[in-house]
N, C-alpha and C positions, 0 to 999 in steps of 0.2 A: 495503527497501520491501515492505510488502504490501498486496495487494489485496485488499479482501474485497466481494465481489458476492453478490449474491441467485444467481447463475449460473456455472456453471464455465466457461462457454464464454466468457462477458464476462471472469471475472477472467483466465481463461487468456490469452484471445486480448490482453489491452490491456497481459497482461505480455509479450509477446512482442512487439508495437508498443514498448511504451517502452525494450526492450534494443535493439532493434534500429534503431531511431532513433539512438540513442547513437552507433553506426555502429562505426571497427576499435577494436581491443581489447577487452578485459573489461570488462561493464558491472556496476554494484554488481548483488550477490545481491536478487532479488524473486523472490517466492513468492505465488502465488494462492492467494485460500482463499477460494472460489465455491462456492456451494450447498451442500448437505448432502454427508453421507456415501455416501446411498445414491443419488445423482445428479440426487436432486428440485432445486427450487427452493424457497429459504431461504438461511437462515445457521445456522451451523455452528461454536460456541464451539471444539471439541475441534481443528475445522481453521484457526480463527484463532488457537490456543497451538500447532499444533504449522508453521504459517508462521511467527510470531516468532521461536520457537526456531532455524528455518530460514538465516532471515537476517541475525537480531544477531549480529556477531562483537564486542561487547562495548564496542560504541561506540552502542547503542541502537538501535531501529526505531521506521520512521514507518508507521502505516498508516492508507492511503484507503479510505474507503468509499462505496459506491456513494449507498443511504440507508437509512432508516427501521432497520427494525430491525439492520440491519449497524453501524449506528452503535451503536443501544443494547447489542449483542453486546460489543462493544468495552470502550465505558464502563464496562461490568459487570464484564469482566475487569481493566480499569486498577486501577475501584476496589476490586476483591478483592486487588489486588497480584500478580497470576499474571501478568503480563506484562513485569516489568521497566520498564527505563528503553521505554519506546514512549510515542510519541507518534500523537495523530489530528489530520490536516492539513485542514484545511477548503479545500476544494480541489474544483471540477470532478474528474471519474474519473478521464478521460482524459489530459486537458492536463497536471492535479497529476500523474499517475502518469511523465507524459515528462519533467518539470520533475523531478521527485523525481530520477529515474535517471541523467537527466545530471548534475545537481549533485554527487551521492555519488558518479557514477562517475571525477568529476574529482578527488574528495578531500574535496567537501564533508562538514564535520560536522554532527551534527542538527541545531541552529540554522540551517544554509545550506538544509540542505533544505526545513526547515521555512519559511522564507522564497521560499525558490522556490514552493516548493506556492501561498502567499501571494501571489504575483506572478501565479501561473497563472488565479488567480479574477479578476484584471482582463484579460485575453484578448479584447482585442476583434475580431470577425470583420468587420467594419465599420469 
């Protein structure tokens, strides 16, 4: 799983919320890739290739996006082919990113996750 935010402090912080939710054991590998290089706020092509690389152990990555251009960062790299098998989960940030972590940490394959993220967008807090 990777996170890509406008923000380091979001993608950091909401990947440390979804391992840790997960609760004992090893939760799947997630990698943040929040704001630029030099610690502004944006997105960061160079930091969303070098989180996939991070986390694909060759069964593919999902990654969340916060919005707007984190998404189009993404797309740009799917459709250039730099990214591998990845996938982007249409998903809430937050919720998609604990749905993501538990799924794959119990075995789920991309499809599972990719359906969890999918469950996590009906989330009613009501």
């Amino acid at each position: 799983m990777v996170l890509v935010s406008h923000s380091k402090a979001v993608a950091e912080s909401t990947a440390a919320l979804a391992k840790a939710l997960f609760g004992a054991g090893d939760p799947a590998p997630v990698a943040p890739a929040g704001g630029l290089p030099d610690g502004g706020v944006g997105t960061s092509a160079e930091l969303v290739r070098r989180a996939v690389a991070r986390v694909d152990e060759g069964a593919g990555a999902v990654v969340l996006c916060d919005m707007g251009s984190a998404v189009l960062t993404v797309k740009e790299l799917l459709d250039a082919g730099e990214l591998g098998d990845t996938r982007i989960a249409d998903a809430p940030f937050v919720e998609g990113a604990v749905a993501a972590v538990v799924t794959a940490s119990v075995g789920g394959d991309l499809a599972a996750v990719l359906a969890a993220t999918d469950d996590a967008r009906t989330y009613r807090k009501l």
